[in-house]
C-alpha positions as CSV (number, residue, x, y, z in Angstrom):
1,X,-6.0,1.3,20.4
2,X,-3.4,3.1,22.2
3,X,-1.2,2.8,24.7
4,X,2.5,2.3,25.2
5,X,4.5,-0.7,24.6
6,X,5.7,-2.6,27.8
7,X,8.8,-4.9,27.5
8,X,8.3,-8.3,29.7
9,X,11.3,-8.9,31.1
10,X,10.1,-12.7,32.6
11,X,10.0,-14.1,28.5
12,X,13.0,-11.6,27.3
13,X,10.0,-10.1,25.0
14,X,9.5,-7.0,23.1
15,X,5.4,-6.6,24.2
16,X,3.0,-5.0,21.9
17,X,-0.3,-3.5,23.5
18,X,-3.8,-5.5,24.1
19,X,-5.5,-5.6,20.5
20,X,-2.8,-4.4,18.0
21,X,-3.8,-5.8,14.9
22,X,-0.8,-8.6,13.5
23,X,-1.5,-8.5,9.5
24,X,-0.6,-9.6,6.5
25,X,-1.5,-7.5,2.9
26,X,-2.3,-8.8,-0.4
27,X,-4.0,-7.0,-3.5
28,X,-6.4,-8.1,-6.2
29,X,-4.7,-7.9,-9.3
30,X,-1.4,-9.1,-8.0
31,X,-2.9,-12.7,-6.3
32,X,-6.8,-13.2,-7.6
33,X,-6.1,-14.9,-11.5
34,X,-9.1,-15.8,-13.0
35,X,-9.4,-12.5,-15.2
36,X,-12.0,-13.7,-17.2
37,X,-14.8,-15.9,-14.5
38,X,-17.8,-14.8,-13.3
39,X,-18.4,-11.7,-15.6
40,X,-15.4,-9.7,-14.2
41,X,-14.0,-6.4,-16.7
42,X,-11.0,-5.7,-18.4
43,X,-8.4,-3.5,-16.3
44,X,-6.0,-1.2,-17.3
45,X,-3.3,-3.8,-16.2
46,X,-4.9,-6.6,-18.3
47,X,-4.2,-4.3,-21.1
48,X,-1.0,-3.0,-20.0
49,X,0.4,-6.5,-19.7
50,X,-0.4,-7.4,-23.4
51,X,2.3,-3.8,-24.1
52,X,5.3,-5.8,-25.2
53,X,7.9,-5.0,-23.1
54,X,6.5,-3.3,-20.5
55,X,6.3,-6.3,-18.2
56,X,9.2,-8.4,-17.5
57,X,9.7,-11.8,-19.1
58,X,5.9,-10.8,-20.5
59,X,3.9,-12.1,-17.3
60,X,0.7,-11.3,-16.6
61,X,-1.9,-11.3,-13.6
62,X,-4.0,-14.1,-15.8
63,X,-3.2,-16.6,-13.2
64,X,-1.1,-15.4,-10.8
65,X,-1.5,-17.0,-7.6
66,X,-5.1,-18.0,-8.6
67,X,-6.5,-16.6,-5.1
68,X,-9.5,-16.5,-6.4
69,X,-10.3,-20.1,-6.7
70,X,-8.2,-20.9,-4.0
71,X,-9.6,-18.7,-1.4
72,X,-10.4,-20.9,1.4
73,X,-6.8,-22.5,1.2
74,X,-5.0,-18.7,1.4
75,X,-7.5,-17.6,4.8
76,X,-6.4,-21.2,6.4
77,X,-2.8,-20.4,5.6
78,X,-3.3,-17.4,7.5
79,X,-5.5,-18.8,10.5
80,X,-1.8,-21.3,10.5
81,X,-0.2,-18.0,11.0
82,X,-1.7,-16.6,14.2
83,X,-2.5,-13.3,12.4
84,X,-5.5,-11.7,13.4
85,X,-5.8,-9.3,10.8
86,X,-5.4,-9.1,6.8
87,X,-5.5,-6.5,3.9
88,X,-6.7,-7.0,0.9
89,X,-8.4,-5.2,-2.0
90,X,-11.7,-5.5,-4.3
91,X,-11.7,-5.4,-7.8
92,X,-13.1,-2.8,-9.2
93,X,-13.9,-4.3,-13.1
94,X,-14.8,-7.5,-11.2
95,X,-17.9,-5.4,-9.0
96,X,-18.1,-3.5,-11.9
97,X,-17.4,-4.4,-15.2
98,X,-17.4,-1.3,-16.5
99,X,-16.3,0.8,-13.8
100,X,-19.9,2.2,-13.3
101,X,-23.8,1.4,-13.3
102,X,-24.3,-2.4,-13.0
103,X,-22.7,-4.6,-10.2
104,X,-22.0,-7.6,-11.2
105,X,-23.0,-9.9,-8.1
106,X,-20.7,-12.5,-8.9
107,X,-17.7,-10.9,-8.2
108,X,-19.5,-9.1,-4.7
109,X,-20.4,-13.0,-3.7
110,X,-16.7,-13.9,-3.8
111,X,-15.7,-11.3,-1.6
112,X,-18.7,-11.7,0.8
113,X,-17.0,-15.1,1.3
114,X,-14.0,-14.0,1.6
115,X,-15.1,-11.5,4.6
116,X,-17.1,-14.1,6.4
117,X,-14.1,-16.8,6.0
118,X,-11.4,-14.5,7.9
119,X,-14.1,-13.2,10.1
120,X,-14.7,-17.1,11.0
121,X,-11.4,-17.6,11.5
122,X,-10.9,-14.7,13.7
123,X,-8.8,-12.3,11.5
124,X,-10.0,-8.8,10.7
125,X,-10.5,-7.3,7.5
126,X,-9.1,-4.2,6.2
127,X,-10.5,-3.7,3.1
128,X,-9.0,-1.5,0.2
129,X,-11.1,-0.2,-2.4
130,X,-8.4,0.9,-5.3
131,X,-4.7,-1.2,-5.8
132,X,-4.5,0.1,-8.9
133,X,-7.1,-1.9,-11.3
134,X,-9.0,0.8,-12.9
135,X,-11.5,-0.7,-14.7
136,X,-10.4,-0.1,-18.7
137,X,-13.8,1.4,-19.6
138,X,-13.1,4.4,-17.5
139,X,-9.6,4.7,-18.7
140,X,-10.9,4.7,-22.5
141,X,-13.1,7.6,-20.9
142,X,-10.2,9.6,-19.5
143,X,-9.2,7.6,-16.8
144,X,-7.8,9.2,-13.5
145,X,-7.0,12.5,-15.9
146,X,-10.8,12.5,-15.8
147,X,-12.5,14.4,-12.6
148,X,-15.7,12.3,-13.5
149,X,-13.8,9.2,-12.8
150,X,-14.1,10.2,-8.9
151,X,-17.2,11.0,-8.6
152,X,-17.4,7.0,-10.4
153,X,-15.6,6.0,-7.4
154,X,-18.0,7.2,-5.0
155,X,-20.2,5.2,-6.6
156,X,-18.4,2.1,-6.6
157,X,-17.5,2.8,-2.4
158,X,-21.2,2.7,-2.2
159,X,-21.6,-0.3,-4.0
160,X,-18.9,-1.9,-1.6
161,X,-20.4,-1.2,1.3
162,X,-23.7,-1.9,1.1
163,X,-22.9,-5.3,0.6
164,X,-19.6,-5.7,3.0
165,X,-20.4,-2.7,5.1
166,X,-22.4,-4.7,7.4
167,X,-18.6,-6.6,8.7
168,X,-16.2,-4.0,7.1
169,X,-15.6,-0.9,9.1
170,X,-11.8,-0.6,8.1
171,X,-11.6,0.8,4.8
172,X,-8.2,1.4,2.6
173,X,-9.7,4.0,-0.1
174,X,-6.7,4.4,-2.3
175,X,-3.3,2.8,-2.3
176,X,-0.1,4.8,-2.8
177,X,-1.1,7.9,-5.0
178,X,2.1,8.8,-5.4
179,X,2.7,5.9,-7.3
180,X,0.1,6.0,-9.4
181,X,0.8,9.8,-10.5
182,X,4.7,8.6,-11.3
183,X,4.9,5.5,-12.4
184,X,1.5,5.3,-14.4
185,X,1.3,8.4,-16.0
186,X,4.7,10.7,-15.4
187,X,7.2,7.7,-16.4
188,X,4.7,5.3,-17.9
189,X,6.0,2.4,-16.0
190,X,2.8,1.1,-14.7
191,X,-0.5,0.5,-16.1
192,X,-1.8,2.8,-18.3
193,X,1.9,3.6,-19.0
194,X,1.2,7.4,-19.8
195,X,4.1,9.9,-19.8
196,X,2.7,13.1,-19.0
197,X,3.7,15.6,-16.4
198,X,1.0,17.3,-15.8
199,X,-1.4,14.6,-16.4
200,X,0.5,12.6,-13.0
201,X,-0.3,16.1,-10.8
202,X,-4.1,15.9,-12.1
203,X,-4.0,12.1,-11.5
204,X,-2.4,12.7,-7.9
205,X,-5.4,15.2,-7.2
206,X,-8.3,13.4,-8.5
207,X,-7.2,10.1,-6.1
208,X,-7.3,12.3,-3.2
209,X,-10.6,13.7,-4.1
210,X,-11.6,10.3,-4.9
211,X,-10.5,9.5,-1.7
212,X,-12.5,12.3,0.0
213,X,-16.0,11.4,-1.8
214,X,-15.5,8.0,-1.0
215,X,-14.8,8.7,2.6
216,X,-18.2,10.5,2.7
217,X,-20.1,7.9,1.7
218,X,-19.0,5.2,4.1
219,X,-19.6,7.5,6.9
220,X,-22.4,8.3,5.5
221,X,-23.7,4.8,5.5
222,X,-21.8,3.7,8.5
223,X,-21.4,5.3,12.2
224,X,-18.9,3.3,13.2
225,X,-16.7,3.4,9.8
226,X,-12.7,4.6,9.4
227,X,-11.7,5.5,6.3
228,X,-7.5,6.4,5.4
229,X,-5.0,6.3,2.6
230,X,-1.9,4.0,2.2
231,X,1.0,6.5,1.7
232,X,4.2,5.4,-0.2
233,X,6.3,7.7,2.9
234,X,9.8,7.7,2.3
235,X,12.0,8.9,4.5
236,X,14.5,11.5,3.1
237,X,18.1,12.2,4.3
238,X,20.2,14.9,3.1
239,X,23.4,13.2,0.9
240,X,25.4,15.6,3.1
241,X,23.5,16.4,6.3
242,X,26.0,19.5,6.8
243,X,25.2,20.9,3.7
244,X,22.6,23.6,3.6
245,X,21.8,23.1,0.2
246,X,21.0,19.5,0.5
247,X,19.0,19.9,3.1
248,X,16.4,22.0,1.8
249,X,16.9,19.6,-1.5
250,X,15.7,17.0,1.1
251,X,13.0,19.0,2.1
252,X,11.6,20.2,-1.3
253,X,11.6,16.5,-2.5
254,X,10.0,15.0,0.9
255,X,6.9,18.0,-0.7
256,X,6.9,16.2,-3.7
257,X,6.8,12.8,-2.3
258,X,5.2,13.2,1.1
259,X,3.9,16.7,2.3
260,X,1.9,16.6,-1.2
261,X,-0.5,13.7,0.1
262,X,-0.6,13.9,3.8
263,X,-1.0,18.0,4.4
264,X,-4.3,18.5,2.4
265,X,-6.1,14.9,3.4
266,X,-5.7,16.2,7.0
267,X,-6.8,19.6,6.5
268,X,-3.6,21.7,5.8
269,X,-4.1,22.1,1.8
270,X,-1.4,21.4,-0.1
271,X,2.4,22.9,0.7
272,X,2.9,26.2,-0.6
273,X,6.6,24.8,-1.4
274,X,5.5,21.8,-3.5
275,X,2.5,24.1,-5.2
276,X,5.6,26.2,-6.4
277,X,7.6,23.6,-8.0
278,X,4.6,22.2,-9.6
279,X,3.5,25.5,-11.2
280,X,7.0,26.1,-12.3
281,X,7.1,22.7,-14.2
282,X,3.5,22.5,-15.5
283,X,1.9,25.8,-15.1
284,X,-1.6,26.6,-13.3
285,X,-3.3,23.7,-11.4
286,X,-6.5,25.1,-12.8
287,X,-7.6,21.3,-12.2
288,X,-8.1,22.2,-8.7
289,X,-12.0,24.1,-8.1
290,X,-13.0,25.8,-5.4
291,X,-14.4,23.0,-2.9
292,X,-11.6,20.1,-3.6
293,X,-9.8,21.1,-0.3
294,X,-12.8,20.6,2.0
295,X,-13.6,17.3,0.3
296,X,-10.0,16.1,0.2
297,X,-10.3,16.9,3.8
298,X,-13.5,15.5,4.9
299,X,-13.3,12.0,6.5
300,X,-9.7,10.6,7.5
301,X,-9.4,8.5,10.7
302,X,-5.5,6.7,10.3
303,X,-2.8,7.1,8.5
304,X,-2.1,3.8,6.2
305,X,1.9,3.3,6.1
306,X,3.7,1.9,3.5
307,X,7.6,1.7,4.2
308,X,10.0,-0.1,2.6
309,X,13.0,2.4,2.2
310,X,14.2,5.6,2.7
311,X,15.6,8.6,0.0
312,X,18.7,10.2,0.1
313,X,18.3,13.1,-2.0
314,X,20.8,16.4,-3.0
315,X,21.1,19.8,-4.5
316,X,22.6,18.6,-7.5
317,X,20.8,18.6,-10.8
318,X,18.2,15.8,-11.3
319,X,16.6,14.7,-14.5
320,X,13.7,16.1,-15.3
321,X,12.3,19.4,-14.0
322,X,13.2,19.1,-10.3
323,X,15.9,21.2,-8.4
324,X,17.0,18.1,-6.8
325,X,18.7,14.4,-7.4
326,X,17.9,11.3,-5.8
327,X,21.0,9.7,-5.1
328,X,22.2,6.0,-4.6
329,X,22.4,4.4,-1.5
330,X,25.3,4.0,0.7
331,X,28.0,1.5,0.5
332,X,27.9,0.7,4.5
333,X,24.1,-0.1,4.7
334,X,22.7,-3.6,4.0
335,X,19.6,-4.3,1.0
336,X,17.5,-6.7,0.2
337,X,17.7,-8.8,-2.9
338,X,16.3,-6.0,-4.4
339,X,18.9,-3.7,-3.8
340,X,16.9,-1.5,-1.5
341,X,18.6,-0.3,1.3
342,X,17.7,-1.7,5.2
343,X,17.2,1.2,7.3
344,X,14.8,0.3,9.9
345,X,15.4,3.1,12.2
346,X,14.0,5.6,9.7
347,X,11.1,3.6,10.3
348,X,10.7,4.5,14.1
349,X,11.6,8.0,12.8
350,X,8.9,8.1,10.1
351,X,6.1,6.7,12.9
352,X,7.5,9.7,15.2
353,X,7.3,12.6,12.5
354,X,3.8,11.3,11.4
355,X,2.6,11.6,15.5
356,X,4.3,14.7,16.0
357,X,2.8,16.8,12.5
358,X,-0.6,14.9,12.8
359,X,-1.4,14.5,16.0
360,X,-3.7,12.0,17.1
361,X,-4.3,10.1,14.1
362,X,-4.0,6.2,14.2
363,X,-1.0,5.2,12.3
364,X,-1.0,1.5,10.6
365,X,1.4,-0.3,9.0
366,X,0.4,-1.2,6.0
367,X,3.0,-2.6,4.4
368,X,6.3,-3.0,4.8
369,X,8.2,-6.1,3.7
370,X,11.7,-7.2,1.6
371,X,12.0,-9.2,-1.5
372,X,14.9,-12.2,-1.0
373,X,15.0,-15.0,-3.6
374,X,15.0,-17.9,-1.5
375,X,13.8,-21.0,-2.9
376,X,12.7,-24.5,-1.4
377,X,15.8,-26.2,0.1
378,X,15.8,-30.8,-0.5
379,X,14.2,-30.8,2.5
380,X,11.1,-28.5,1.1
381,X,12.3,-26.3,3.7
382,X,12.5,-22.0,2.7
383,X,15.2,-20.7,4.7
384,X,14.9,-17.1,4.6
385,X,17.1,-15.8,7.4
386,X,17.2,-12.5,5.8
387,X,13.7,-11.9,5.8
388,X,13.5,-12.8,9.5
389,X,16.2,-10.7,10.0
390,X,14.5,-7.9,8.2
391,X,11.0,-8.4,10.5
392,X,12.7,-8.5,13.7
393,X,14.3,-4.9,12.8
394,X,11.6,-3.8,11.5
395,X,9.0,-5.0,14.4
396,X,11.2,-3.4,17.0
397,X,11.2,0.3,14.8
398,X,7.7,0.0,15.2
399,X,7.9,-0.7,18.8
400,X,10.3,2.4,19.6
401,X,8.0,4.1,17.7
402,X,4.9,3.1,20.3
403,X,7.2,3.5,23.3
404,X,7.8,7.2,22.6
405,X,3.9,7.5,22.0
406,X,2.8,7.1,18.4
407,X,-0.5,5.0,18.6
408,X,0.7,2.6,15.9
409,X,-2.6,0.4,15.8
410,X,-1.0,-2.7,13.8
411,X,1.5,-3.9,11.4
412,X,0.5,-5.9,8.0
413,X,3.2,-7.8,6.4
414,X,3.9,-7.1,2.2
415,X,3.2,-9.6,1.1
416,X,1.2,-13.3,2.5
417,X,2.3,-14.4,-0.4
418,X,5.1,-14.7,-3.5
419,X,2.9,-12.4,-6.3
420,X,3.0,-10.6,-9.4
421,X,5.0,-7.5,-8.7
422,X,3.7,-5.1,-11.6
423,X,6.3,-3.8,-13.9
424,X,9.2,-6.7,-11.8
425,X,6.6,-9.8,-13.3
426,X,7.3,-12.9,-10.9
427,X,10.9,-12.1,-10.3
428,X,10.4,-10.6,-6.4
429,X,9.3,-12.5,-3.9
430,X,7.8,-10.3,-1.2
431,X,6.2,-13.2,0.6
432,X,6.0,-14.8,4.0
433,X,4.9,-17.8,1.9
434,X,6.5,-19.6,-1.2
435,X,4.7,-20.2,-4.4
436,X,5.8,-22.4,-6.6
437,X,4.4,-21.2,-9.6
438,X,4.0,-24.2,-11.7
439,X,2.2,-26.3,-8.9
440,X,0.7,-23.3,-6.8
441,X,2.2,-25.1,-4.2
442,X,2.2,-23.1,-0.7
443,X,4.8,-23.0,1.4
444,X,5.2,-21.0,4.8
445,X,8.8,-20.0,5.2
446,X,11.0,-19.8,8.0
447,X,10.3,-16.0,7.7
448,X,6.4,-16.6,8.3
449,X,7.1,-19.6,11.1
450,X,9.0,-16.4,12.9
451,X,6.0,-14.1,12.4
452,X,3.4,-16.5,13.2
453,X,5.2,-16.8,17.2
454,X,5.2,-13.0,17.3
455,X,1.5,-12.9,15.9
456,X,0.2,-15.7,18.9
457,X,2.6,-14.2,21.5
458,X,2.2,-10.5,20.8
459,X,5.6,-9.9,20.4
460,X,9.3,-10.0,19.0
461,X,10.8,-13.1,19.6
462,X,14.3,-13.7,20.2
């Protein structure tokens, strides 16, 4: 889908084009529960979670939002919405328990349901195929450190889609490598909480080859299948845009965080720049063979976008073994509960850059979102101005972004619903809809009434 976006002038309406997809995003660990029915494997975040301290208040995914046994409830919530499309992930220790060899067809029933019940109620799946669950029998094996582990992803994709290949032509085939590399095995934040800096650049490689093998095989066993990563793309801004130094300080770290990922998935290899300051800090990437660049390289048809904030970054000393800082936000910009700063127009920027260095690729949003702690209200009521607030901005970003040309294909909201946040536990509520985590009560708030009229009319209401 391209095409530009018109503004109707009759309903005082931001427009978006004829078939862009209006989405919300979810991921298995963080809403599915029910770790232990129907044969499903230990993860590495089942395990992580049992690490005292390392989650807050000690929750867990056990329950979560128990999407799993309350699947048919969540896709009616949605159909309620208007949205036409969703994102969400498979498990990979519930397909396979042990990250290889046996499937477990259990777990591949529930999500042949799940496909069929959002394709009955006219929504479109995007399907991701790793949000971070590794199954814990391949970490105990090496995990992501491991090169063998995506060649076991390959096999897993393949699994996938000949059962859900059939209906599933949109296919998510990592989320956020960045994250993965930094938070699960440079700062051992996240599951499997290694701290290891040059185990998070072998990590970082091995998803993107991952990525590439997978990408093979679903267009190997599908003509009409896309394949793409979701990106963590931040934004940087020198801390003093007049300031040489800063600049290329900006620069170096948007390499790190950015140019590292994108560049060799779309054919470019990876930055000389970033290559440098990676050598310098760990020595020889002699995990990269002859080869990994072409496969990296193979099969990418969009670009999956996850924004939620920008980085100001300087030429002052950081920690750790990179010439640059990362430095707080400013005083005269507004955050979310969160503390992360609002900066929509970075957004349309982003959307821009991404057109302009990769031309025609599909961009999608897929995620971007704000955590506010509102809670029910005596009438039952969620009143969530800020997060309607924060949609509207955000929505119009996006449609500068299509007005000035870049073939943004759709938006998907983080999250549908309240979840468990990893490291955060219960206490940010990304959602469009409340859960009350005692009752699993669901409730749309004001925030998701908003998006659901922009989802039926296709476009940004008043």
């Amino acid at each position: 889908m391209t095409g530009t976006a018109p503004r109707d002038s009759t309903l005082g309406t931001l427009r978006f084009p004829d078939g862009f997809s209006w989405g919300t995003s979810t991921s298995a660990y963080q809403v599915e529960g029910a770790v232990d029915a129907d044969g499903r494997g230990e993860s590495v975040w089942d395990r992580f979670c049992r690490v005292p301290g390392a989650i807050e208040r000690g929750d867990t995914g056990d329950v979560s939002v128990d999407q799993y046994r309350r699947r048919s409830e969540d896709v009616a919530l949605m159909a309620g919405l208007g949205t036409n499309a969703h994102r969400f992930s498979l498990a990979w220790p519930r397909i396979q328990p042990e990250g290889t060899g046996r499937a477990e067809q259990r777990g591949l029933d529930h999500y042949d349901r799940f496909v069929d019940d959002l394709l009955a109620h006219g929504i479109h799946p995007l399907v991701t195929l790793y949000h971070w669950d590794l199954p814990q029998a391949l970490q105990d094996r090496g995990g992501w450190r491991d090169r063998d582990t995506a060649h076991r992803f390959a096999d897993y994709a393949a699994v996938c889609q000949d059962r859900l290949g059939d209906r599933v032509h949109d296919w998510v085939t990592v989320n956020e490598p960045w994250i993965v590399g930094l938070l699960g095995h440079q700062l051992g934040l996240h599951a499997p909480g290694e701290r290891d800096l040059k185990a998070s650049v072998t990590v970082m490689h091995h998803l993107l080859l991952a990525h590439g093998l997978a990408a093979r095989v679903l267009h190997d066993g599908d003509a009409h299948a896309r394949t793409g990563i979701a990106y963590s793309l931040f934004p940087h801004t020198p801390d003093n845009p007049g300031s040489a130094a800063d600049r290329a300080a900006a620069h170096a770290s948007d390499g790190y965080v950015n140019r590292w990922f994108l560049d060799p998935v779309h054919g470019r290899g990876y930055p000389d720049d970033t290559r440098t300051h990676w050598e310098r800090a760990v020595g020889a990437l002699d995990f990269i063979e002859d080869g990994d660049p072409d496969t990296i390289a193979a099969a990418s048809d969009f670009i999956g976008v996850n924004y939620y904030t920008r980085r100001i970054v300087s030429a002052r000393p950081g920690d750790g073994p990179w010439p640059w800082r990362v430095e707080p936000g400013r005083a005269d910009v507004d955050r979310t509960d969160l503390g992360w700063e609002i900066v929509p127009d970075d957004l349309t920027a982003l959307l821009l850059r991404l057109h302009r260095e990769y031309p025609g690729v599909p961009l999608l949003i897929t995620e971007n979102g704000a955590v506010y702690h509102h809670e029910p209200d005596a009438d039952g009521a969620v009143h969530d101005a800020p997060r309607t607030a924060f949609l509207h901005a955000h929505l119009k970003a996006v449609h500068r972004a299509l007005a000035q040309g870049a073939p943004v294909e759709g938006y998907y909201h983080w999250s549908l619903l309240d979840n468990f946040e990893w490291a955060m536990g219960y206490r940010p509520r990304f959602g469009l809809v409340h859960v009350d985590r005692s009752t699993q009560r669901r409730t749309v708030k004001d925030s998701g009434h908003w998006y659901a009229r922009a989802a039926r009319t296709g476009g940004i209401p008043r």
